[in-house]
C-alpha positions in Angstrom: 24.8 22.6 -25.6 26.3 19.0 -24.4 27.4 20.4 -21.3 24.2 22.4 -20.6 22.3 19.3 -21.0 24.6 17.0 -18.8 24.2 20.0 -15.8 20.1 19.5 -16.8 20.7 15.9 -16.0 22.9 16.0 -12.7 21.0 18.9 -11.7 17.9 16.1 -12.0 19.5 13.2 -10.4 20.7 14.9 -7.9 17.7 16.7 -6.5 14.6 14.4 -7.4 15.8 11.7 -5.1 16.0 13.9 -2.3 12.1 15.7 -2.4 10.4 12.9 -4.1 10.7 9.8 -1.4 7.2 10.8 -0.1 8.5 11.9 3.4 10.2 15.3 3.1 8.9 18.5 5.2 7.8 20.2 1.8 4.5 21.3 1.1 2.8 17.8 -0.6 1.9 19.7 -3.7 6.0 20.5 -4.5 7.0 17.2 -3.1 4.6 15.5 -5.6 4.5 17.4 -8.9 7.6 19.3 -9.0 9.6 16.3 -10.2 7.2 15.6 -12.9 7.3 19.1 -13.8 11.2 19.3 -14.3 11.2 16.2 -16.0 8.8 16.9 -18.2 9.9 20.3 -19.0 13.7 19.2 -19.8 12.8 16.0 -22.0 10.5 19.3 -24.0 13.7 21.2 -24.1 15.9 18.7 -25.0 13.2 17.4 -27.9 12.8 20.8 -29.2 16.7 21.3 -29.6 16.5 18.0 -31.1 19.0 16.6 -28.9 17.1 13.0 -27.9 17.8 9.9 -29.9 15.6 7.0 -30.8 16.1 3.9 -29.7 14.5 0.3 -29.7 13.6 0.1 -25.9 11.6 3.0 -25.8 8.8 -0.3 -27.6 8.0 -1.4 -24.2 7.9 1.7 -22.3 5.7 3.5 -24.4 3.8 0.5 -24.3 4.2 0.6 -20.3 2.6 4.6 -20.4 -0.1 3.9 -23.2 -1.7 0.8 -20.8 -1.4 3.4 -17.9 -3.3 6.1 -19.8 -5.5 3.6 -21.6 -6.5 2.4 -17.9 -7.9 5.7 -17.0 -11.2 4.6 -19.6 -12.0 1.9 -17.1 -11.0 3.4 -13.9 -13.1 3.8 -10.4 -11.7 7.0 -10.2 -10.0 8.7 -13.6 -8.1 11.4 -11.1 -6.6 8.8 -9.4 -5.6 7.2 -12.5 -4.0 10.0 -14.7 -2.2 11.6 -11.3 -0.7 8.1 -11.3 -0.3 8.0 -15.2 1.8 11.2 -15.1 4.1 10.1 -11.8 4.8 6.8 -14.4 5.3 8.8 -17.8 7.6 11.3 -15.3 9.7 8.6 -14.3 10.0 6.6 -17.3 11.0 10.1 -19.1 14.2 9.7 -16.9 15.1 6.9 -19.7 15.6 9.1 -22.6 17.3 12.0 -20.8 20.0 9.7 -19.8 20.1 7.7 -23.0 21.1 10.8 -24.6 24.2 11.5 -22.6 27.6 10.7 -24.3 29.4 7.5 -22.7 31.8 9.9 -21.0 29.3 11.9 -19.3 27.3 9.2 -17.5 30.2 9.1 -14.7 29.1 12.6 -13.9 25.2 11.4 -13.7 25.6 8.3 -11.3 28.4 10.8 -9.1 24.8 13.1 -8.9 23.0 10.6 -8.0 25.4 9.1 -5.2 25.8 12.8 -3.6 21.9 12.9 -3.6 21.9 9.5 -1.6 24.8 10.5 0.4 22.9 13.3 1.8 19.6 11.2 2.0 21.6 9.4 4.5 23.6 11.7 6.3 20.3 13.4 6.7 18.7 10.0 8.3 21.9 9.8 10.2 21.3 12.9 11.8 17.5 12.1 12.8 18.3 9.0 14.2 21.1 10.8 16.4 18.7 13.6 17.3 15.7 11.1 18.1 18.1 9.0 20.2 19.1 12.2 22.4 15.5 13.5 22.7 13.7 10.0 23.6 16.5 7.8 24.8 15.2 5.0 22.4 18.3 3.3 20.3 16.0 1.4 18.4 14.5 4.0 16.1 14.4 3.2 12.6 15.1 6.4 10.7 12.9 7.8 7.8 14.9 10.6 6.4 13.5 12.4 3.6 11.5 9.5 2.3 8.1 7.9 3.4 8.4 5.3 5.7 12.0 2.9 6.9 11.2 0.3 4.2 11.1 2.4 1.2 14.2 4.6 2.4 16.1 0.6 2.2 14.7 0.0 -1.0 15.8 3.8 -1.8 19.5 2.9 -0.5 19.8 -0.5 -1.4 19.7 0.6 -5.1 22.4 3.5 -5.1 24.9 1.6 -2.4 26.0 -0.8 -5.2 27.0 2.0 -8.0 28.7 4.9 -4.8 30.7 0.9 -4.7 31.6 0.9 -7.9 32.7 4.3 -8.3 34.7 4.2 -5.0 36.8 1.4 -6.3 37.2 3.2 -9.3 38.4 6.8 -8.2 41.6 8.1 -8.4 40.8 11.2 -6.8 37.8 12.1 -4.1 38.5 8.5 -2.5 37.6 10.7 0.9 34.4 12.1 -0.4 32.9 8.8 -2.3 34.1 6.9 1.3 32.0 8.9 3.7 29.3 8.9 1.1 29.3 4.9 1.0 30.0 4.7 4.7 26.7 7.0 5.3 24.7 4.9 2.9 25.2 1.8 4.7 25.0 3.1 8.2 22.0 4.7 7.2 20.9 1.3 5.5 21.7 -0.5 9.0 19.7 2.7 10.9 16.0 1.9 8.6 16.3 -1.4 10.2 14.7 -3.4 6.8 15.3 -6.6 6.8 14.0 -6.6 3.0 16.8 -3.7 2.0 19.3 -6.1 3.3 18.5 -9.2 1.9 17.7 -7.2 -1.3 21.3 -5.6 -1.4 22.7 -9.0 -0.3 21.2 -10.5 -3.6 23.0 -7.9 -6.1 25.9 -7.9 -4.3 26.6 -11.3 -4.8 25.5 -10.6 -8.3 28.2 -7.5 -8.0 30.6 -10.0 -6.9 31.0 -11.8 -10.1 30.9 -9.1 -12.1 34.0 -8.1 -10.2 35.7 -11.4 -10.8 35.2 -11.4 -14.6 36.6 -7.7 -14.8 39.6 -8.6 -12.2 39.1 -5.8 -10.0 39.8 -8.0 -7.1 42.7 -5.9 -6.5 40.8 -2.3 -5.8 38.3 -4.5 -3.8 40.9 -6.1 -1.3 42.7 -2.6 -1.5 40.0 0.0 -1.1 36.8 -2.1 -0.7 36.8 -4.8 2.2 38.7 -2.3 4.4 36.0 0.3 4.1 33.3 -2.1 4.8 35.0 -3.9 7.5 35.3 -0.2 8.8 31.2 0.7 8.7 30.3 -2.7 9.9 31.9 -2.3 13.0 31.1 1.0 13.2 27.6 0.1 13.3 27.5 -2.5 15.7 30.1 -1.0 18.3 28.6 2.6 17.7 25.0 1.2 18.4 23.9 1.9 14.8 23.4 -2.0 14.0 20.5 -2.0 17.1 17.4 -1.0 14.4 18.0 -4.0 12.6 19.2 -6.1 14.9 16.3 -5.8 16.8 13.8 -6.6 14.0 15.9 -9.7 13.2 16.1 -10.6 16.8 12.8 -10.3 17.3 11.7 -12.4 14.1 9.5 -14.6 15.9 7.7 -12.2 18.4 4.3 -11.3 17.3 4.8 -7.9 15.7 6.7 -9.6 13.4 4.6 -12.7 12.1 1.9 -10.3 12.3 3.8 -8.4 9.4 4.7 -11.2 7.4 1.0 -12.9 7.8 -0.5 -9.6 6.4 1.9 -9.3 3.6 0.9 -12.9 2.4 -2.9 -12.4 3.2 -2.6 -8.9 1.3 -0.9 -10.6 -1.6 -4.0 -13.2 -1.8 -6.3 -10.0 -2.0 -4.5 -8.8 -4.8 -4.6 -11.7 -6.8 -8.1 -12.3 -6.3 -8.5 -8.8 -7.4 -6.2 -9.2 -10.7 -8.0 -12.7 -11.5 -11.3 -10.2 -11.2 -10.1 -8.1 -13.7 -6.6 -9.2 -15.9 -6.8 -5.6 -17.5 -6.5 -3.9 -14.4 -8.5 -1.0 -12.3 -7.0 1.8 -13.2 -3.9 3.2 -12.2 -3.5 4.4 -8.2 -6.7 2.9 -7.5 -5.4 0.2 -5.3 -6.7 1.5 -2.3 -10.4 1.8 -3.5 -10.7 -0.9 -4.9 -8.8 -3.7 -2.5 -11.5 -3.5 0.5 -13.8 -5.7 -1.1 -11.3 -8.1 -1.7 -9.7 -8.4 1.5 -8.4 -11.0 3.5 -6.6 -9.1 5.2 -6.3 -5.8 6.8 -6.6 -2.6 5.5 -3.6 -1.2 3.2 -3.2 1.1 0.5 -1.0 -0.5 -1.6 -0.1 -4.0 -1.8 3.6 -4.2 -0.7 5.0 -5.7 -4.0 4.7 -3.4 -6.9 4.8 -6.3 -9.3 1.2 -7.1 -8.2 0.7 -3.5 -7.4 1.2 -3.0 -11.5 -0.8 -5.5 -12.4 -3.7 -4.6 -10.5 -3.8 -1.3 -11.4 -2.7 -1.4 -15.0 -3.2 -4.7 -16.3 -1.4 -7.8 -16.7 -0.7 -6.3 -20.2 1.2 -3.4 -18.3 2.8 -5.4 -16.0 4.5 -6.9 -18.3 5.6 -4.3 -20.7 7.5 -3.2 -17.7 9.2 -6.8 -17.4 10.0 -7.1 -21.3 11.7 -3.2 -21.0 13.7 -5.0 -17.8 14.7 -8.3 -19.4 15.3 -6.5 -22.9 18.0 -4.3 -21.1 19.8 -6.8 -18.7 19.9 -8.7 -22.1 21.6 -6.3 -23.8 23.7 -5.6 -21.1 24.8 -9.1 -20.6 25.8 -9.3 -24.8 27.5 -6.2 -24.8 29.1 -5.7 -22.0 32.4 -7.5 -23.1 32.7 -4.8 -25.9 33.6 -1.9 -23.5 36.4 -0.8 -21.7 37.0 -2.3 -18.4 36.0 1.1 -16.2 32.6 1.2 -18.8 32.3 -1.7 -18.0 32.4 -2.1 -14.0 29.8 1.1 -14.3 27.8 -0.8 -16.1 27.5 -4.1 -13.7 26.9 -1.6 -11.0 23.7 -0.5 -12.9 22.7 -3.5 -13.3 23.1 -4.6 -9.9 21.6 -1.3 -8.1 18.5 -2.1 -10.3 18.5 -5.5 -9.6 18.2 -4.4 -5.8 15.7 -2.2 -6.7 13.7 -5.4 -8.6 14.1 -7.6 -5.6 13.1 -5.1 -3.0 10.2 -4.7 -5.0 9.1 -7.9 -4.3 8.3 -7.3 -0.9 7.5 -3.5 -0.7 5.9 -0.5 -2.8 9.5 0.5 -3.7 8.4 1.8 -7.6 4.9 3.6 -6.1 7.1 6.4 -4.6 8.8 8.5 -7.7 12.4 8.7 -5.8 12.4 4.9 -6.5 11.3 4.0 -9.6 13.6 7.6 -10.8 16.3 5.9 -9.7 15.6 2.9 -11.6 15.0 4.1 -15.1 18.0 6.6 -14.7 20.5 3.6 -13.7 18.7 2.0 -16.7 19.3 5.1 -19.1 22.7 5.3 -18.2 23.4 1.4 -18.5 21.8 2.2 -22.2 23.9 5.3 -22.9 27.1 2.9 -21.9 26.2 0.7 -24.5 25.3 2.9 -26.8 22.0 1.8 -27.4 20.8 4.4 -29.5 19.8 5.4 -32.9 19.2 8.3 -35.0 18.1 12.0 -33.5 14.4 12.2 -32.6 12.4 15.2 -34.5 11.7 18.2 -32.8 7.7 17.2 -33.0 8.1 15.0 -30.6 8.5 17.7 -28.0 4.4 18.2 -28.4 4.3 14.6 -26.3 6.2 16.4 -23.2 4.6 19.8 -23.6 1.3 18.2 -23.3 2.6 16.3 -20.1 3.6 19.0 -18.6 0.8 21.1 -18.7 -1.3 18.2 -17.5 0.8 17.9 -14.5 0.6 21.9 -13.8 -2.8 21.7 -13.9 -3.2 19.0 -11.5 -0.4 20.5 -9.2 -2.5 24.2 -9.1 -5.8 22.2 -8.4 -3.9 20.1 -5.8 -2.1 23.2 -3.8 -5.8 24.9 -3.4 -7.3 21.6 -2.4 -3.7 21.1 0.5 -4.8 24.9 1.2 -8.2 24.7 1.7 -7.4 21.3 3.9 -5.3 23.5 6.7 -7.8 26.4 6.3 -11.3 24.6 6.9 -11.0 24.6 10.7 -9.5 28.2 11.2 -11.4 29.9 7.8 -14.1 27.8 6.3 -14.8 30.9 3.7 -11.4 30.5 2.4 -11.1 26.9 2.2 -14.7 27.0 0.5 -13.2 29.4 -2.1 -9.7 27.5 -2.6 -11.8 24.3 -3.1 -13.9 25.9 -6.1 -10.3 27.4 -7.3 -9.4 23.5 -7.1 -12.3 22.2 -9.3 -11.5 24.9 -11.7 -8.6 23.3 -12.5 -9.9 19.6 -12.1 -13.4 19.3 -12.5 -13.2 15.6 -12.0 -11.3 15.0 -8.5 -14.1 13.7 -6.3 -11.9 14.6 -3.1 -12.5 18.3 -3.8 -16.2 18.0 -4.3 -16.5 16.0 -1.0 -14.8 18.9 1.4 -16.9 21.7 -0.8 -20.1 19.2 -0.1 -19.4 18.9 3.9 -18.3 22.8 4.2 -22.2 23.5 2.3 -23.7 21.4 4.2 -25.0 24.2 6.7 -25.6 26.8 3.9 -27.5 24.9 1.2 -28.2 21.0 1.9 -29.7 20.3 -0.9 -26.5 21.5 -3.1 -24.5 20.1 -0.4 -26.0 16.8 -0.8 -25.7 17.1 -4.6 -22.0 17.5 -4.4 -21.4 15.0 -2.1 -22.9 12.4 -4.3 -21.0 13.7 -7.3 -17.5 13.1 -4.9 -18.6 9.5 -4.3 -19.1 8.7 -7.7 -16.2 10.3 -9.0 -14.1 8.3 -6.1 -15.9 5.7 -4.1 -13.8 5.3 -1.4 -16.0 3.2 1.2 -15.1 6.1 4.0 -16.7 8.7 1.7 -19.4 6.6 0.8 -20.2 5.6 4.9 -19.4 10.0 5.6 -22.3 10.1 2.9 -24.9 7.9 5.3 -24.0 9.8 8.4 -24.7 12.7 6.7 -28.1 11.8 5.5 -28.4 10.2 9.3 -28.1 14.0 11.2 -30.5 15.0 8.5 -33.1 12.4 10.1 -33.4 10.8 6.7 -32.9 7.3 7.9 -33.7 5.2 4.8 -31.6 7.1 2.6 -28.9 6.6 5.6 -29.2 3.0 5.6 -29.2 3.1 1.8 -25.0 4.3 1.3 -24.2 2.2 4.7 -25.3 -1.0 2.7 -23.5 0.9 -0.7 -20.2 1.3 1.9 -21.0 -2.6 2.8 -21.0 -3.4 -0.9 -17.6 -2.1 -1.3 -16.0 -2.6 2.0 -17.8 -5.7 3.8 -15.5 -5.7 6.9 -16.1 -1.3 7.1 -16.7 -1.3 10.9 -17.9 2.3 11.3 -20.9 1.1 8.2 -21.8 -2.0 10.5 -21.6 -0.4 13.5 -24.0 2.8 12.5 -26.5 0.6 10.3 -26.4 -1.9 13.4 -27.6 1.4 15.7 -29.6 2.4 13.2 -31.7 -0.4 12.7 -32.3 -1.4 16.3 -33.4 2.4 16.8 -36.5 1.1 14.3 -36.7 -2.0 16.1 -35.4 -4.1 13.7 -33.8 -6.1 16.3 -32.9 -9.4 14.2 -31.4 -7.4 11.9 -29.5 -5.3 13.9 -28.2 -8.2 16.1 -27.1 -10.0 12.6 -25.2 -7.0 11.8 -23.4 -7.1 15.5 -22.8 -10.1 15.0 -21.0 -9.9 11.9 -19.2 -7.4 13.9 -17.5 -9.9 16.2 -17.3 -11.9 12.9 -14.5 -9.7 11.6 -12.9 -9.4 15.5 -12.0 -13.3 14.9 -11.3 -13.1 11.2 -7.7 -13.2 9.4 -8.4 -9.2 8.4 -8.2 -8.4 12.3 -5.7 -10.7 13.5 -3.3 -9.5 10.7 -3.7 -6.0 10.8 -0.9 -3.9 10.3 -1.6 -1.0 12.9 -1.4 -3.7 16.1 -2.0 -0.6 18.6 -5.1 1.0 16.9 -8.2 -0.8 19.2 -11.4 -1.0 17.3 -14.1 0.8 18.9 -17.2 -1.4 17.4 -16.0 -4.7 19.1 -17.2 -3.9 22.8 -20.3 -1.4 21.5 -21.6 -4.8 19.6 -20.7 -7.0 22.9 -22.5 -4.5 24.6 -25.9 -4.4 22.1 -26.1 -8.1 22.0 -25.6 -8.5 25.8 -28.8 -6.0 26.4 -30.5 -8.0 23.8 -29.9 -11.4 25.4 -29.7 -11.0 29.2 -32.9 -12.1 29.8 -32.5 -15.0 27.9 -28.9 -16.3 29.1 -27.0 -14.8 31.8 -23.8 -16.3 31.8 -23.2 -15.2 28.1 -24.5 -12.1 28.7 -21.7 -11.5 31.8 -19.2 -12.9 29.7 -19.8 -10.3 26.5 -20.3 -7.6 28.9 -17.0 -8.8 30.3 -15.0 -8.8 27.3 -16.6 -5.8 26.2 -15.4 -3.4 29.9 -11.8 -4.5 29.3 -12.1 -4.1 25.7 -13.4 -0.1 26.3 -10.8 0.1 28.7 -8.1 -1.0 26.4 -9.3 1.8 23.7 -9.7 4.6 26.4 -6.1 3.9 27.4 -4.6 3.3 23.8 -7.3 7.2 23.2 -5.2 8.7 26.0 -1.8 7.6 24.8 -2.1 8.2 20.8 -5.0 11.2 21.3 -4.1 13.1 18.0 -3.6 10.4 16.0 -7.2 8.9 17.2 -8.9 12.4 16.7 -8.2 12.4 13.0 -9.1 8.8 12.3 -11.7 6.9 14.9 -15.6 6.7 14.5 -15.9 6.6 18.5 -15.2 9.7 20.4 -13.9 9.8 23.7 -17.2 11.3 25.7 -19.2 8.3 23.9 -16.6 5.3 25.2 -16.4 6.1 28.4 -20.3 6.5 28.4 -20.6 3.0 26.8 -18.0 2.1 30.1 -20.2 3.1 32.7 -23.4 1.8 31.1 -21.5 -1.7 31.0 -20.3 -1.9 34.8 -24.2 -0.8 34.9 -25.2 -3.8 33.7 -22.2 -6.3 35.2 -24.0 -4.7 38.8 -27.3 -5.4 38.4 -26.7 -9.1 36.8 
């Protein structure tokens, strides 16, 4: 039974990591639930067999999952909220699985875990060698299997430290733990984060002393500095350094402060949104919620997961998390001198991968993506199950707790793989999307997403139902798109006041929503409500010079709505003063010729999220050298 459950728990540690970092070519549904799923299902297992043991840090972290839960009472959007719930109670499950190991057995965890990043990075390796081949660019900052560059660091920053650890302490497999360590920090050089540097920096210096106090100076000279003197110049004479080098080269260009202006500006919003409400949203909501507190542009999560946390969940939640954190490296630092020197070394390895982890956190959504915060709580279990920190076997009732968890999450994974079905089939089979959504809301009445495609694909059959459903979605999730999709909707109908009745509702929760201003602006000067319309314009060109357009994080994407309101206040004053009028209209042709070009060069990616087509641009184009002619 002890060795079925330690191949439960490398069979976990190695394969989570790898489909979980948000990025993977699975089908979202797996990606997403599946690890929640397994986890769940082993901690029931492992409950019902009565093979878990209590323990006095499990305080804080069922206090960290009850605030999650309890913020799903108050949330905008209670899908949102438990989805996120689960992910966290998934994640945090991690803990007791590894807890329950025997000291002995951890080795053969973290080794699971170190194969699963070696391959996360071999795998990165081999798209950045691929890319480099195909487009000639050396620069590419590799994604691998995991969302975006940044998180992969943050991903790799925390298991570099323990492969370390366990490469300086191997007797046999020096070859194998090598190339894994040597992939892991090419791969780190190849996401070209500055953040998953600086973080790793931190707890290796931290590493460092921890190496001093146990006198393994002797592997490290031996084994350790040769290695890394080895992948250092690797990377820069093989090219491999250019990713990062690049970024930190180019520190000061634009793109950069532009990055680093929105991250402060972002963290601003957050705050303002936490001193709005200390107890929190609900969890996952960030992205609803943060438009009407923006200073900056548009994001859906708030690049530290500290204040991510404690928007979302509370202050109260935030910090259950930070007493679980300081509780352990408490315990660690106490009884750590107790174990045997090997025990020992693991140990300050755990400590320092999740201290990585903590510090990348800092400046990126690290713990939002489950192959992050995994990894956390499982170098946390095992830095537990060193110490022994547990007490006396847990009852077999306690299983109920998982079993519940786990349907929840196969619920929400059937509902979500008819709503990912439905999305590719609504183009090419609208009757078979319509009938996966209503397979979807079977499962999970509640997800406004699902009633918002079944609303749009009965729009032509039954309006009035349509209509009904459509409402439902944007009260179940008011997301300020939905809520603006809603006004157009109502706006082909010819129902123009109840149009301009959910633009304003968009304005009220998204004040710098572009595609609301721009259609109530058109709107209202079709009714001749000119000073109205040209306040709304103006307000336009408001946002153009604001902080939440100069910071914006997609620098390429060119907002359609500045030139159209150049254009609508030049007709409206050329009469009155010419010069300005040229000078808008000016602004306005270069500005429609920037977005034409930027439509031509990015076309897919425009198709799927501009308000602006094509046709209407380049008619809004000629109608402006129209005017520059006859002024």
């Amino acid at each position: 039974m002890e060795i079925g459950k330690l191949l439960l728990l490398c069979f976990l540690s190695a394969f989570i990591p790898i489909i979980s970092g948000g990025g993977v070519s699975l089908h979202p549904t797996l990606s997403f639930y599946l690890p929640q799923v397994l986890v769940f299902l082993t901690l029931f297992y492992l409950a019902f067999k009565e093979k878990l043991f209590s323990s006095f840090l499990y305080y804080p972290l069922i206090a960290f999952a009850f605030f999650s839960f309890l913020s799903i009472i108050w949330s905008v959007d209670k899908y949102a909220s438990l989805d996120e719930s689960l992910r966290i109670l998934a994640c945090l499950s991690i803990f007791p699985l590894a807890l329950s190991l025997r000291r002995e057995q951890t080795k053969w965890v973290l080794l699971s875990l170190v194969f699963s990043a070696g391959f996360i990075a071999f795998y990165g390796i081999v798209e950045y060698l691929r890319t480099w081949l195909v487009t000639g660019d050396p620069t590419w900052r590799i994604f691998s299997t995991f969302v975006n560059p940044n998180i992969l660091a943050g991903f790799l920053a925390t298991s570099i430290i323990p492969t370390f650890a366990l490469f300086l302490l191997s007797q046999k497999g020096d070859v194998i733990l090598g190339f894994l360590l040597f992939a892991q920090i090419i791969a780190l050089f190849l996401t070209g984060s500055r953040g998953g540097f600086l973080a790793l920096a931190g707890a290796f210096l931290f590493f460092l002393i921890v190496i001093a106090r146990l006198k393994m100076l002797i592997p490290l000279l031996k084994k350790g500095i040769p290695l890394l003197l080895i992948a250092f110049v690797l990377a820069y004479f093989g090219g491999f350094i250019r990713p990062l080098g690049r970024r930190v080269a180019g520190g000061g260009t634009v793109e950069e402060v532009q990055s680093s202006a929105f991250r402060v500006l972002l963290w601003r919003s957050t705050y303002m949104m936490i001193r709005a409400r200390p107890w929190g949203w609900g969890g996952g909501t960030f992205e609803l919620v943060y438009p009407r507190y923006a200073v900056g542009g548009f994001s859906r999560t708030t690049h530290n997961s500290y204040l991510q946390f404690a928007s979302e969940m509370g202050i109260q939640g935030l910090l259950a998390l930070l007493i679980f954190l300081f509780l352990l490296a408490f315990h660690i630092h106490k009884r750590h001198s107790t174990l045997p020197p090997s025990n020992a070394f693991l140990l300050g390895s755990c400590l320092a991968g999740g201290l990585a982890s903590a510090l990348h956190s800092l400046v990126d959504y690290d713990w939002q993506i489950t192959a992050n915060f995994f990894a956390l709580f499982l170098l946390g279990g095992v830095s537990a199950s060193l110490l022994e920190l547990k007490g006396r076997k847990l009852d077999k009732g306690v299983a109920v707790f998982p079993f519940v968890a786990l349907l929840l999450s196969l619920d929400l994974a059937i509902s979500d793989y008819y709503l990912q079905t439905a999305k590719r089939a609504i183009d090419e089979d609208p009757w078979r999307a319509r009938e996966c959504l209503k397979l979807s809301l079977r499962f999970v009445p509640f997800r406004g997403e699902t009633k918002g495609y079944l609303g749009m694909l009965t729009l032509k059959n039954d309006q009035k139902r349509a209509l009904a459903l459509l409402k439902e979605a944007v009260r179940l999730r008011p997301y300020p798109p939905n809520l603006y999709q809603l006004g157009k909707v109502y706006l082909s109908l010819g129902e123009e006041k109840e149009a301009e009745r959910w633009f304003r509702k968009t304005l009220e929760v998204d004040p710098h929503s572009l595609p609301a201003l721009l259609a109530l602006g058109k709107l209202l000067l079709g009714e001749k409500r000119t000073k109205e319309a040209e306040a709304i314009f103006r307000s336009i060109l408001e946002i153009e010079k604001s902080s939440y357009e100069l910071s914006k994080p997609i620098a390429f994407f060119k907002e359609p709505a500045y030139p159209i309101a150049k254009l609508e206040l030049a007709k409206m004053m050329k009469e009155v003063n010419r010069e300005e009028t040229r000078k808008l209209l000016e602004e306005a042709e270069r500005q429609c010729r920037e977005y034409l070009s930027t439509y031509g060069q990015w076309r897919e990616v425009m198709k799927r999220f501009t308000y602006v087509s094509e046709e209407e641009m380049r008619k809004h184009l000629e109608e402006i050298k129209e005017l520059l002619r006859n002024l």
